[in-house]
PDB file of N, CA, C and O in Angstrom:
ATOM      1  N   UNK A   1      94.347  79.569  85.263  1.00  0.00           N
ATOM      2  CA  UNK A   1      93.712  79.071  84.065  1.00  0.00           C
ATOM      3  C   UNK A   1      93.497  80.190  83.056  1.00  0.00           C
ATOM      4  O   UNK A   1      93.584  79.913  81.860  1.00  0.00           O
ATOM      5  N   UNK A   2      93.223  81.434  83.445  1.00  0.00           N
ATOM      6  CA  UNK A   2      92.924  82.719  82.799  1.00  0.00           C
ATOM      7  C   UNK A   2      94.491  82.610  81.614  1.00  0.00           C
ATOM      8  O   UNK A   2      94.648  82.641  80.393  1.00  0.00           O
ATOM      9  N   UNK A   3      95.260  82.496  82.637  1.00  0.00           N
ATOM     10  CA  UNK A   3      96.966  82.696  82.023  1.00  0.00           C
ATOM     11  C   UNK A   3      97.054  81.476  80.592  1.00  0.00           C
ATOM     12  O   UNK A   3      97.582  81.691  79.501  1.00  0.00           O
ATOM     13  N   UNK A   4      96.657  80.750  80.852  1.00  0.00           N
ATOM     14  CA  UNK A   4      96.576  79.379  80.278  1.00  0.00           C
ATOM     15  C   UNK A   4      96.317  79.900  79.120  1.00  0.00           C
ATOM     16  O   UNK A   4      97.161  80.118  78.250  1.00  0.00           O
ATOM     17  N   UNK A   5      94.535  80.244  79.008  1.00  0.00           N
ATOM     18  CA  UNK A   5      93.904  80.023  77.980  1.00  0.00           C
ATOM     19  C   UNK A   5      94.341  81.266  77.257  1.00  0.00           C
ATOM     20  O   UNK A   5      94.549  81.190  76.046  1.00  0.00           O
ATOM     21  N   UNK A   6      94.529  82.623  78.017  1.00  0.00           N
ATOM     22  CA  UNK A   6      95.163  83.929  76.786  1.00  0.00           C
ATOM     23  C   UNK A   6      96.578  83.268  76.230  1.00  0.00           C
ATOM     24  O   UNK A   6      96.977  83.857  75.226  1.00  0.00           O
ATOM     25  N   UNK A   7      97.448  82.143  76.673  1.00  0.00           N
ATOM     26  CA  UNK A   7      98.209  81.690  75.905  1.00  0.00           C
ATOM     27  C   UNK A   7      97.772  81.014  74.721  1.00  0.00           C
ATOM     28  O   UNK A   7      98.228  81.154  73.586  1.00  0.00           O
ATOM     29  N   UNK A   8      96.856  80.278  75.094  1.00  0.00           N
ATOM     30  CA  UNK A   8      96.648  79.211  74.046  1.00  0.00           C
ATOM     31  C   UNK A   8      95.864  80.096  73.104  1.00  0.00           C
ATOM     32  O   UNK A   8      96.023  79.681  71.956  1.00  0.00           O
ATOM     33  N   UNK A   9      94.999  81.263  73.155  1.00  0.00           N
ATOM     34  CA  UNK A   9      94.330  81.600  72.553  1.00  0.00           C
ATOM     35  C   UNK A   9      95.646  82.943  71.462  1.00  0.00           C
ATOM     36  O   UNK A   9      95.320  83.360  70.351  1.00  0.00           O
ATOM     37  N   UNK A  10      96.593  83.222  71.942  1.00  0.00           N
ATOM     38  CA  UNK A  10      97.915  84.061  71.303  1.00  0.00           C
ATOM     39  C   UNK A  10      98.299  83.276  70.491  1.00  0.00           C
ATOM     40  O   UNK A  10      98.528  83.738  69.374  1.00  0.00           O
ATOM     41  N   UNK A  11      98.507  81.882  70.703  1.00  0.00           N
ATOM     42  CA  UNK A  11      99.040  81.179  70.117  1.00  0.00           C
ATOM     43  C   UNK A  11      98.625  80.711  68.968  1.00  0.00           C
ATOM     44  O   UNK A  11      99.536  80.264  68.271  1.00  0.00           O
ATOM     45  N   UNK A  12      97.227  80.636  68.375  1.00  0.00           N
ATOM     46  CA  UNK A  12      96.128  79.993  67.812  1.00  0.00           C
ATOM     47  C   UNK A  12      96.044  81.385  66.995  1.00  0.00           C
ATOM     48  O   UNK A  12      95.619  81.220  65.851  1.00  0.00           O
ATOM     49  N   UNK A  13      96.309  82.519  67.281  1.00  0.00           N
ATOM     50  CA  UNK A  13      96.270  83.494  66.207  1.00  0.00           C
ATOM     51  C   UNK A  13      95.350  84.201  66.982  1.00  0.00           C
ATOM     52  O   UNK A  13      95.600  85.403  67.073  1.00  0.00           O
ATOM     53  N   UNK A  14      93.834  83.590  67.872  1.00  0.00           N
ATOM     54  CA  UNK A  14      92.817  84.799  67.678  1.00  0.00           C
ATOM     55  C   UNK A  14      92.700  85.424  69.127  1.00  0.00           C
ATOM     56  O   UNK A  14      91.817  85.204  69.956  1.00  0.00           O
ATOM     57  N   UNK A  15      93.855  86.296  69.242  1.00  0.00           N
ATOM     58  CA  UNK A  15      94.270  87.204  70.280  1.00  0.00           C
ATOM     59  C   UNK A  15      95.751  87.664  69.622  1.00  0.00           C
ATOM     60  O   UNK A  15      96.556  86.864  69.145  1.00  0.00           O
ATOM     61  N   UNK A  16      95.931  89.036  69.691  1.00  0.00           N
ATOM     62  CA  UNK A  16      96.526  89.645  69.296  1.00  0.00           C
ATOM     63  C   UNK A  16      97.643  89.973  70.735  1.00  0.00           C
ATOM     64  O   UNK A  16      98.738  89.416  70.667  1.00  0.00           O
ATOM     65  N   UNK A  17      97.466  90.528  71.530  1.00  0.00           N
ATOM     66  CA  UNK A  17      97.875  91.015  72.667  1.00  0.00           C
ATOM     67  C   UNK A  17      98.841  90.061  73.491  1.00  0.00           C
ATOM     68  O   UNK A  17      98.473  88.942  73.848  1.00  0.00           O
ATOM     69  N   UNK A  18     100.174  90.604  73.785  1.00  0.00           N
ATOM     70  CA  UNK A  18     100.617  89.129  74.708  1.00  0.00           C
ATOM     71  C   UNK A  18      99.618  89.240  76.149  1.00  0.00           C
ATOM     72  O   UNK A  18      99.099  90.032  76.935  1.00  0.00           O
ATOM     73  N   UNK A  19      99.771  88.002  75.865  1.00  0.00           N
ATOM     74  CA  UNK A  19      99.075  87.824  77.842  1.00  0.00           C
ATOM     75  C   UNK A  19      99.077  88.392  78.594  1.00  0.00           C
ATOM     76  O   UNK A  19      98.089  88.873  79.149  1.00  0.00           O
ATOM     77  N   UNK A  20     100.485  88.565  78.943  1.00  0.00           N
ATOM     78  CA  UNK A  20     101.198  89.260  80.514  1.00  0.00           C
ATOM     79  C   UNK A  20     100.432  90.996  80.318  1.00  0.00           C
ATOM     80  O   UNK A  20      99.868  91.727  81.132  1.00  0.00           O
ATOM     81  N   UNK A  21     100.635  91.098  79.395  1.00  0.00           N
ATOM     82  CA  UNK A  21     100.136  92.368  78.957  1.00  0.00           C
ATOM     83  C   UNK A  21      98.619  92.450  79.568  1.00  0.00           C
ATOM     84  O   UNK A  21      98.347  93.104  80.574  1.00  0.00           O
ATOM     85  N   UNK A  22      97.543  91.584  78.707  1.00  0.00           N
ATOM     86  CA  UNK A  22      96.413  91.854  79.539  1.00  0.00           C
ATOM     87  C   UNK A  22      96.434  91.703  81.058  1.00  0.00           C
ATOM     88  O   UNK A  22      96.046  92.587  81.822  1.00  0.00           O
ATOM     89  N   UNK A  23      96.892  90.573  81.422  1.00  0.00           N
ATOM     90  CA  UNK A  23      97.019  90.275  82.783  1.00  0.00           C
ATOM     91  C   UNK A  23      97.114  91.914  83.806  1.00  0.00           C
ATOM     92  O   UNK A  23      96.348  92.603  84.480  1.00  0.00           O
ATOM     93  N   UNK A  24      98.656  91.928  83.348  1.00  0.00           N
ATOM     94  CA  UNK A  24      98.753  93.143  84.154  1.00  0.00           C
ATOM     95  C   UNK A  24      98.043  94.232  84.240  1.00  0.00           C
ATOM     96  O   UNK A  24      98.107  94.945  85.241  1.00  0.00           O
ATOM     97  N   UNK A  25      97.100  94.575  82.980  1.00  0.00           N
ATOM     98  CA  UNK A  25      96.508  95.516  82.832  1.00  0.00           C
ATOM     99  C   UNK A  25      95.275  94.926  83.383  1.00  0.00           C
ATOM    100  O   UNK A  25      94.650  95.932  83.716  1.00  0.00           O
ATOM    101  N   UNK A  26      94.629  94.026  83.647  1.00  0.00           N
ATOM    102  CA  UNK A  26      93.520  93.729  84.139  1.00  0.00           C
ATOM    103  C   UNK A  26      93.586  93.458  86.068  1.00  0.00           C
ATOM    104  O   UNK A  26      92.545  93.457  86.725  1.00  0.00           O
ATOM    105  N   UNK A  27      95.068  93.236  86.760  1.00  0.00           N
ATOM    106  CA  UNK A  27      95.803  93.415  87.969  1.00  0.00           C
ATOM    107  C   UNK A  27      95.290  95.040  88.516  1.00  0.00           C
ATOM    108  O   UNK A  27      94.922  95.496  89.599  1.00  0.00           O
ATOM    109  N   UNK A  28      95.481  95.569  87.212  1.00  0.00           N
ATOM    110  CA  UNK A  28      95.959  96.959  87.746  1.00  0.00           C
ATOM    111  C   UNK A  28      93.901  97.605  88.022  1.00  0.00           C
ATOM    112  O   UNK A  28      93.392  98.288  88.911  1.00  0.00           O
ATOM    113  N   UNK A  29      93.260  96.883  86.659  1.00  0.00           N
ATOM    114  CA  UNK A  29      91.906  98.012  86.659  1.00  0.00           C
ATOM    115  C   UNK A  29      90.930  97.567  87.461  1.00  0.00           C
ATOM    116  O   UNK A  29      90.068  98.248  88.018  1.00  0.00           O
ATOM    117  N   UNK A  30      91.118  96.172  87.516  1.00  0.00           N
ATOM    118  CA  UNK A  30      89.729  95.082  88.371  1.00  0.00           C
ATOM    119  C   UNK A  30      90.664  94.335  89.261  1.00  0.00           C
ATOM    120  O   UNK A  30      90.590  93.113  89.133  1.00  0.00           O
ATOM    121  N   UNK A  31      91.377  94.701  89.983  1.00  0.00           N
ATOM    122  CA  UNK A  31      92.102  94.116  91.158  1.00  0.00           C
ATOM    123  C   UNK A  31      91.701  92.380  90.652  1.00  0.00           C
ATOM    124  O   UNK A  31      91.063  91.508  91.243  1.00  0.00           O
ATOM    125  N   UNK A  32      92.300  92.384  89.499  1.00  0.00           N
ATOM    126  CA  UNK A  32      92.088  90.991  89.262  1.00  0.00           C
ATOM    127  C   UNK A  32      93.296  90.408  90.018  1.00  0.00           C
ATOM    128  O   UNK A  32      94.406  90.894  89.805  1.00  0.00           O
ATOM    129  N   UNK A  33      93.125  89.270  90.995  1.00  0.00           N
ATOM    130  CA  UNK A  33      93.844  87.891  91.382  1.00  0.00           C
ATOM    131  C   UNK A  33      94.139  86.843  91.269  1.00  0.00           C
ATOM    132  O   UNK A  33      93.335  86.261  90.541  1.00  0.00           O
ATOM    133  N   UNK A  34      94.925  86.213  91.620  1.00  0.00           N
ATOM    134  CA  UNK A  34      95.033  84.509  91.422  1.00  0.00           C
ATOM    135  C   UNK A  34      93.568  83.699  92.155  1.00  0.00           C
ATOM    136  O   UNK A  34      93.124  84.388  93.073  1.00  0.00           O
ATOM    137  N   UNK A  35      93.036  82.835  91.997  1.00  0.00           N
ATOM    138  CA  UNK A  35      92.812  81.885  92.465  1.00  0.00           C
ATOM    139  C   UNK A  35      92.969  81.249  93.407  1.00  0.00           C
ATOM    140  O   UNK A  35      93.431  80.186  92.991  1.00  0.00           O
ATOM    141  N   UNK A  36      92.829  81.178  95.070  1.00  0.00           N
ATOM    142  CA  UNK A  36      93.507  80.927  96.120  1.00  0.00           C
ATOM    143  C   UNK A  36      93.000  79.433  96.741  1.00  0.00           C
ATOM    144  O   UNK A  36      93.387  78.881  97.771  1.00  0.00           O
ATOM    145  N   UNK A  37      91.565  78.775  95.327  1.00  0.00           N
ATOM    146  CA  UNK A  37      91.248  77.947  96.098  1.00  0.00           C
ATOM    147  C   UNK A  37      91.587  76.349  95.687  1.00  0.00           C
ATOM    148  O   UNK A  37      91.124  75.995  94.603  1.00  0.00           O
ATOM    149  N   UNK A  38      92.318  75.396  96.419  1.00  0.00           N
ATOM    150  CA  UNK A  38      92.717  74.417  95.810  1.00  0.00           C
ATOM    151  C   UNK A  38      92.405  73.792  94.366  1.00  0.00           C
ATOM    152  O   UNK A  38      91.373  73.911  93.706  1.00  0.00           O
ATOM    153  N   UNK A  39      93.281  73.271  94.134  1.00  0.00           N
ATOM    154  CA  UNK A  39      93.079  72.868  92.335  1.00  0.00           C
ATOM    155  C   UNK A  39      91.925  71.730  92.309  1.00  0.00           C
ATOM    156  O   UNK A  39      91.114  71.580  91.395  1.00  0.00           O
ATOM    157  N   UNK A  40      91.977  71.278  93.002  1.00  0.00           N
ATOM    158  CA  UNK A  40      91.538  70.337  93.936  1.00  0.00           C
ATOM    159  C   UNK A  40      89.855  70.046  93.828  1.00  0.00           C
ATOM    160  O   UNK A  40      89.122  69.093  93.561  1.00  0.00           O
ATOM    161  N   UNK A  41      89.709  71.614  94.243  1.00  0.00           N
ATOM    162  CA  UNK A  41      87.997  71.851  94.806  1.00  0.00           C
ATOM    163  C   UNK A  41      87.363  72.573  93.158  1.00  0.00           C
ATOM    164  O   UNK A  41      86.232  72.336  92.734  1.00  0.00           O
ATOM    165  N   UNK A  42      88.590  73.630  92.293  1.00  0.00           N
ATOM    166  CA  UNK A  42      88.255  73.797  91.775  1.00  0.00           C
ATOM    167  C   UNK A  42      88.088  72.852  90.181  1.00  0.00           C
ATOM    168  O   UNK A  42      87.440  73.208  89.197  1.00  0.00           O
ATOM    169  N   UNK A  43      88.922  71.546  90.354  1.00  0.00           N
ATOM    170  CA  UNK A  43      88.093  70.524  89.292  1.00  0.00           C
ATOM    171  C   UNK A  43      86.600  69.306  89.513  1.00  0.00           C
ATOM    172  O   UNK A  43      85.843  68.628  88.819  1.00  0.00           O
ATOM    173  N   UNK A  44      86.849  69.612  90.869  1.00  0.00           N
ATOM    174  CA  UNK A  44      85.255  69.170  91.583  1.00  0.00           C
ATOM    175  C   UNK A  44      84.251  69.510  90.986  1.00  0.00           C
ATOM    176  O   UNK A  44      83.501  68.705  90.435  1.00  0.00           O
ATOM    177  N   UNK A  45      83.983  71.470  91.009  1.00  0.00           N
ATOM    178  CA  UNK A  45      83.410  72.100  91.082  1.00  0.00           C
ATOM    179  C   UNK A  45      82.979  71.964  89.194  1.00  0.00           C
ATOM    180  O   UNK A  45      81.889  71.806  88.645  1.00  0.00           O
ATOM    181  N   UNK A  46      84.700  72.143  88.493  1.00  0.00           N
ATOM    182  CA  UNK A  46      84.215  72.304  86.897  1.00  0.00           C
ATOM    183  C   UNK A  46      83.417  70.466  86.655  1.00  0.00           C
ATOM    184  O   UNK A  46      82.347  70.446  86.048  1.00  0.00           O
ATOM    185  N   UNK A  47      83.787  69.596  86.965  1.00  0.00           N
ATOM    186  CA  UNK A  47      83.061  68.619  86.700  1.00  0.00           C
ATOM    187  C   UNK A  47      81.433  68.741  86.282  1.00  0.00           C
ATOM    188  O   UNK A  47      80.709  68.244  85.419  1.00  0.00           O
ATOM    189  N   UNK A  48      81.266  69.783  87.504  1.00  0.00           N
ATOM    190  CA  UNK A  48      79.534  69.472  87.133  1.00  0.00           C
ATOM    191  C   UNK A  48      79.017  70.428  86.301  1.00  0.00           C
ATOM    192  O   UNK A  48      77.788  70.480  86.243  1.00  0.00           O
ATOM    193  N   UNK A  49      79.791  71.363  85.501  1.00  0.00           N
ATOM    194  CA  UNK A  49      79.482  72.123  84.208  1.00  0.00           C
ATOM    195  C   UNK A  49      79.282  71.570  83.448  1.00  0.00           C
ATOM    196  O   UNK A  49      80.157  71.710  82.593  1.00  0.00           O
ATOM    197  N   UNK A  50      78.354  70.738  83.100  1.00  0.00           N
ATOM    198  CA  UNK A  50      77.645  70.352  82.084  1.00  0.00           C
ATOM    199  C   UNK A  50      77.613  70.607  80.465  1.00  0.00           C
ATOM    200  O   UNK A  50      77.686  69.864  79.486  1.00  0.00           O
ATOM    201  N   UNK A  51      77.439  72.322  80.703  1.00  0.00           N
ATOM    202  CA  UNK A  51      76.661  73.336  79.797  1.00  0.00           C
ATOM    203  C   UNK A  51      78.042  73.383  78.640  1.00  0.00           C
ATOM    204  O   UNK A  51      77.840  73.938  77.560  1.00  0.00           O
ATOM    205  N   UNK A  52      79.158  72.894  78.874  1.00  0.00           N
ATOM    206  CA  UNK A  52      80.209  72.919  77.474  1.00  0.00           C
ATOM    207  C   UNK A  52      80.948  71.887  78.408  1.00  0.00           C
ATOM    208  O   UNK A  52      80.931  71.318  79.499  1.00  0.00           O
ATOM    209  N   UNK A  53      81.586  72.044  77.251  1.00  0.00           N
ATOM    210  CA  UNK A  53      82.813  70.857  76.670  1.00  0.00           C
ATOM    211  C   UNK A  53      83.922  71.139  76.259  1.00  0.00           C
ATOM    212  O   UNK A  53      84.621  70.516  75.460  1.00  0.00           O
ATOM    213  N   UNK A  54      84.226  72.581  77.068  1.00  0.00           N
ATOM    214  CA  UNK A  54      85.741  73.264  76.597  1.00  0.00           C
ATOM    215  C   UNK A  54      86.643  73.369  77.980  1.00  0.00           C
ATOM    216  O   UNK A  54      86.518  74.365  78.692  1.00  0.00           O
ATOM    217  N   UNK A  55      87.519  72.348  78.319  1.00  0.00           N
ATOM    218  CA  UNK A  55      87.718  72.461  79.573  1.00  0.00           C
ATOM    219  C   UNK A  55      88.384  73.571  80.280  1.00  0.00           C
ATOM    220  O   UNK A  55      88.572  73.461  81.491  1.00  0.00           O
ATOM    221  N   UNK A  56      88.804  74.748  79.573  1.00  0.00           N
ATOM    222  CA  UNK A  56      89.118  75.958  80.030  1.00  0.00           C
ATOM    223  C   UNK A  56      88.152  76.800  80.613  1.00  0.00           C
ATOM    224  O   UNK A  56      88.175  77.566  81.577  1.00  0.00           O
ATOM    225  N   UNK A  57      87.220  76.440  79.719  1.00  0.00           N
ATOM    226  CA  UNK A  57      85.929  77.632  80.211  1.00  0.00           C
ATOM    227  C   UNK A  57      85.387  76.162  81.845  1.00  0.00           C
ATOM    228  O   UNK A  57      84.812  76.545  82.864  1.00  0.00           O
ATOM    229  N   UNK A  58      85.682  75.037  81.664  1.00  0.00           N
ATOM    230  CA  UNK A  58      84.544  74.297  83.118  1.00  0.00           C
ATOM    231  C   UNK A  58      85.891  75.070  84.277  1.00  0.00           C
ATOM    232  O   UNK A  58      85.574  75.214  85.458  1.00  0.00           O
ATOM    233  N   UNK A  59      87.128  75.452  83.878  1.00  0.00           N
ATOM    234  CA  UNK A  59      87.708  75.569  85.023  1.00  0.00           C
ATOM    235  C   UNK A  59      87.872  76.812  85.196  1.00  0.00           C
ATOM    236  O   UNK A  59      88.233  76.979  86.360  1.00  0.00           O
ATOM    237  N   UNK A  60      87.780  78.010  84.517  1.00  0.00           N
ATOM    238  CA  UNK A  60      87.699  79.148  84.795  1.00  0.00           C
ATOM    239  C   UNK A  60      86.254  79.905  85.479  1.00  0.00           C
ATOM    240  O   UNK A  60      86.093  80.826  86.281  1.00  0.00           O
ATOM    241  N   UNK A  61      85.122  78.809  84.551  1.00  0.00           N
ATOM    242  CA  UNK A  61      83.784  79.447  85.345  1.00  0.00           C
ATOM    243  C   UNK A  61      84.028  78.745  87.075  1.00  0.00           C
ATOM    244  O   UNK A  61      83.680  79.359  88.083  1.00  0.00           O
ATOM    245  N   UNK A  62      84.737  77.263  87.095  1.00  0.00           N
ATOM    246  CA  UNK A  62      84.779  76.990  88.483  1.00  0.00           C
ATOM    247  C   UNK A  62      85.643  77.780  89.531  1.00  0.00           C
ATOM    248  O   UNK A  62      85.218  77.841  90.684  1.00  0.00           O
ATOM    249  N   UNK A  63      86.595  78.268  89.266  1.00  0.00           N
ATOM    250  CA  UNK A  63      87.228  78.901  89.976  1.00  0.00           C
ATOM    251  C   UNK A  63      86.333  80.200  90.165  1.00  0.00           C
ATOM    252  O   UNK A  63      86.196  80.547  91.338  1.00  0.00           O
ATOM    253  N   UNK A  64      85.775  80.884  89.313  1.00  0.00           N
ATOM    254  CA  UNK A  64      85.109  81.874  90.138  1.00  0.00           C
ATOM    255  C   UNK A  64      83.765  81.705  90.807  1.00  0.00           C
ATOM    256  O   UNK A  64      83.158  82.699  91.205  1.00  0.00           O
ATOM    257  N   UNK A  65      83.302  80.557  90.939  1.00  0.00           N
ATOM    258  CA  UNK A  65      82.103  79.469  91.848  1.00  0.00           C
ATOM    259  C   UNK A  65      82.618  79.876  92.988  1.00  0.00           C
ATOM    260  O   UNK A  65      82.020  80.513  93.856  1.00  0.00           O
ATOM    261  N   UNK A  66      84.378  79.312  93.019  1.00  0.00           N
ATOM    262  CA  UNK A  66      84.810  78.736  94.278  1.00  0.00           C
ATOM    263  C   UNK A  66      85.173  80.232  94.967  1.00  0.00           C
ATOM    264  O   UNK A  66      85.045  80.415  96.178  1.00  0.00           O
ATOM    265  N   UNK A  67      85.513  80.991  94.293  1.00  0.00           N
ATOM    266  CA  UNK A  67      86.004  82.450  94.822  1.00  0.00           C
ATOM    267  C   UNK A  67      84.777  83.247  95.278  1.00  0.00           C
ATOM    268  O   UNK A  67      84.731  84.260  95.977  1.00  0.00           O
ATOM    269  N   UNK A  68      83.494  82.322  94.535  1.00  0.00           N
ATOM    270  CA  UNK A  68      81.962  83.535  94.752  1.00  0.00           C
ATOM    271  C   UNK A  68      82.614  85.313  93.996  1.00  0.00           C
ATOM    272  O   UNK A  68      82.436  86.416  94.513  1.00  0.00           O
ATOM    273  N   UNK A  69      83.115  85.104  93.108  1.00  0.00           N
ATOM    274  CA  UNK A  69      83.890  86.381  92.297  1.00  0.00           C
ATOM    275  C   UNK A  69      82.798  86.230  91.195  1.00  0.00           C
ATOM    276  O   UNK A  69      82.235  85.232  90.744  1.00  0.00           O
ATOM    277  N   UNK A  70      82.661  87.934  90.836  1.00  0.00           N
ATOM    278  CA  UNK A  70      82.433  87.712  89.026  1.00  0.00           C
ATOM    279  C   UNK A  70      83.571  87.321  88.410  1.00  0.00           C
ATOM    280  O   UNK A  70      84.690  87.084  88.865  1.00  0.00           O
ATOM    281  N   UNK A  71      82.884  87.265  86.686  1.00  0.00           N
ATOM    282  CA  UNK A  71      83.314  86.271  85.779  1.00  0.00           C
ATOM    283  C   UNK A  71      84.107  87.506  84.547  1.00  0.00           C
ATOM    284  O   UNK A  71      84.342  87.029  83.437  1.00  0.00           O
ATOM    285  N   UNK A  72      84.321  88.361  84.675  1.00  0.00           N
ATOM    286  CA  UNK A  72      84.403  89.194  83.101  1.00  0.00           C
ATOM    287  C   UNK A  72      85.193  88.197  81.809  1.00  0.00           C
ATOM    288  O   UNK A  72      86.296  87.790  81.443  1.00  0.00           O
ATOM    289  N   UNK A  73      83.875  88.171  81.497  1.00  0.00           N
ATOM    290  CA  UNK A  73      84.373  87.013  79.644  1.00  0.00           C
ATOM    291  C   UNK A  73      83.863  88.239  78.566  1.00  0.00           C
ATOM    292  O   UNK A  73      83.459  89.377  78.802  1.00  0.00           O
ATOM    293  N   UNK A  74      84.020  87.649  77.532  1.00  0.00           N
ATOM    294  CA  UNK A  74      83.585  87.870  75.819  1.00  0.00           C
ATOM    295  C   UNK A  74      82.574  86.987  75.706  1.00  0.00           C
ATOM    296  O   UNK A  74      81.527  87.353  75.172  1.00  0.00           O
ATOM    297  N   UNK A  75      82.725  85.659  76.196  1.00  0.00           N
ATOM    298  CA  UNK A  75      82.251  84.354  76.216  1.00  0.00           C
ATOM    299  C   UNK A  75      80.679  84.424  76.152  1.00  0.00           C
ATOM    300  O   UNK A  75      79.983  84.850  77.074  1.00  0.00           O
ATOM    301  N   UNK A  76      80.110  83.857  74.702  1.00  0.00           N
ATOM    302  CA  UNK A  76      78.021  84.503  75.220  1.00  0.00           C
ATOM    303  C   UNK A  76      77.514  83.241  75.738  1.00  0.00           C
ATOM    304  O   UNK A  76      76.393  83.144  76.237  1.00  0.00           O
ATOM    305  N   UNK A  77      78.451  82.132  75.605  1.00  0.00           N
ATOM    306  CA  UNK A  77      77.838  80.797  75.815  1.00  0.00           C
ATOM    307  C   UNK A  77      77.896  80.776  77.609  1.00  0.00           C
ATOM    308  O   UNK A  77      76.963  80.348  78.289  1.00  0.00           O
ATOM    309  N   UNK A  78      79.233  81.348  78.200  1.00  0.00           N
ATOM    310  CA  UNK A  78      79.307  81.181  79.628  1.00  0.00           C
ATOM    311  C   UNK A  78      78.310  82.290  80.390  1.00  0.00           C
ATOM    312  O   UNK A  78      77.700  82.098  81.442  1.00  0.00           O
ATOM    313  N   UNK A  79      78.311  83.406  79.637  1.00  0.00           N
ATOM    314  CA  UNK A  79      77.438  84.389  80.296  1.00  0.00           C
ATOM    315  C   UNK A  79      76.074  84.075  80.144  1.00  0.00           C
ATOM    316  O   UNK A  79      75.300  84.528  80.987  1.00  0.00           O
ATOM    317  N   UNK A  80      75.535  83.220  79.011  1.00  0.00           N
ATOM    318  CA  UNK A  80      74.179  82.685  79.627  1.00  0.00           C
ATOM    319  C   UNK A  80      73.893  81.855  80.422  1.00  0.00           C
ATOM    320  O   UNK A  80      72.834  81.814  81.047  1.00  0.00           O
ATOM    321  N   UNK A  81      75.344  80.626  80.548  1.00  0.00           N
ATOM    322  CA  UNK A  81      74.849  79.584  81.882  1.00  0.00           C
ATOM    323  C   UNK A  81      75.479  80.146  83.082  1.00  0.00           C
ATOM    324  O   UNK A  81      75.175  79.501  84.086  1.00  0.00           O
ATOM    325  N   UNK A  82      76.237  81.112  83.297  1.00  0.00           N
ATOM    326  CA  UNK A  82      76.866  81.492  84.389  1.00  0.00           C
ATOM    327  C   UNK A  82      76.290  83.163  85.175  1.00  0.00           C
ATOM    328  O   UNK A  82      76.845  84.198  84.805  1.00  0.00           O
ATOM    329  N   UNK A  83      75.610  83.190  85.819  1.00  0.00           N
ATOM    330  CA  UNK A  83      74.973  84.098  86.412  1.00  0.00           C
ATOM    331  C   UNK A  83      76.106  85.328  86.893  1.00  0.00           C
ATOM    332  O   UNK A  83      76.000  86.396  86.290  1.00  0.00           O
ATOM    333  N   UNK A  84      76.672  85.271  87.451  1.00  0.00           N
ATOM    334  CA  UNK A  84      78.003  85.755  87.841  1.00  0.00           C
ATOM    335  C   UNK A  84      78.826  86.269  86.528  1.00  0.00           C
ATOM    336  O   UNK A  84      79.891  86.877  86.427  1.00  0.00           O
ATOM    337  N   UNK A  85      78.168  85.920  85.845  1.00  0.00           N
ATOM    338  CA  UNK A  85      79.532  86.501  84.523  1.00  0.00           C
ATOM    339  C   UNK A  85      78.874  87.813  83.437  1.00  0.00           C
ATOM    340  O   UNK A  85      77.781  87.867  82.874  1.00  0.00           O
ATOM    341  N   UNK A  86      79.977  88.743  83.430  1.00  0.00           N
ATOM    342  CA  UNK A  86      79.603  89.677  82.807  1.00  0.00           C
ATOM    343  C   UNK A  86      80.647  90.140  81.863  1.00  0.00           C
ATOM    344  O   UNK A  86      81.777  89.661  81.959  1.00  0.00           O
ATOM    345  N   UNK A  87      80.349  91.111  80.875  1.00  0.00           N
ATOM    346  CA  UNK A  87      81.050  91.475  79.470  1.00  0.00           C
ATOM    347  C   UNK A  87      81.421  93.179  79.649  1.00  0.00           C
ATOM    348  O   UNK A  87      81.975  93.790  78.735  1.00  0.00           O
TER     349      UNK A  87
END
């Protein structure tokens, strides 16, 4: 979903950087990973995010629920309902 939304957000103008680019560079500094836990458990989980209405952010904060991982966003709206998430 991470992959998703730095597309959609390249695409839309307000990200400069290609994706793969952050990706890899974020692989390399925060042993960032895929997601290993069914798609499954993790739209269960975004369902009960309440707190927005952007379905990138209910499935990215869910996947790191389901991983028990921090969150590293920009995001001030997810880092106040999401305990786990930091800037």
């Amino acid at each position: 979903m991470v992959g998703l939304e730095l597309t959609y957000l390249c695409e839309i103008g307000r990200l400069a950087i290609e994706p793969d680019a952050i990706l890899s560079e974020l692989r390399r500094s925060i042993d960032l990973r895929e997601c290993d836990e069914p798609f499954g458990t993790v739209v269960s989980l975004a369902r009960g995010l309440s707190w927005t209405r952007d379905p990138f952010d209910r499935l990215i904060v869910a996947q790191a629920v389901a991983a028990g991982a921090r969150l590293v966003t920009r995001d001030v709206t997810i880092r106040e309902n999401f305990s786990y998430a930091t800037w």
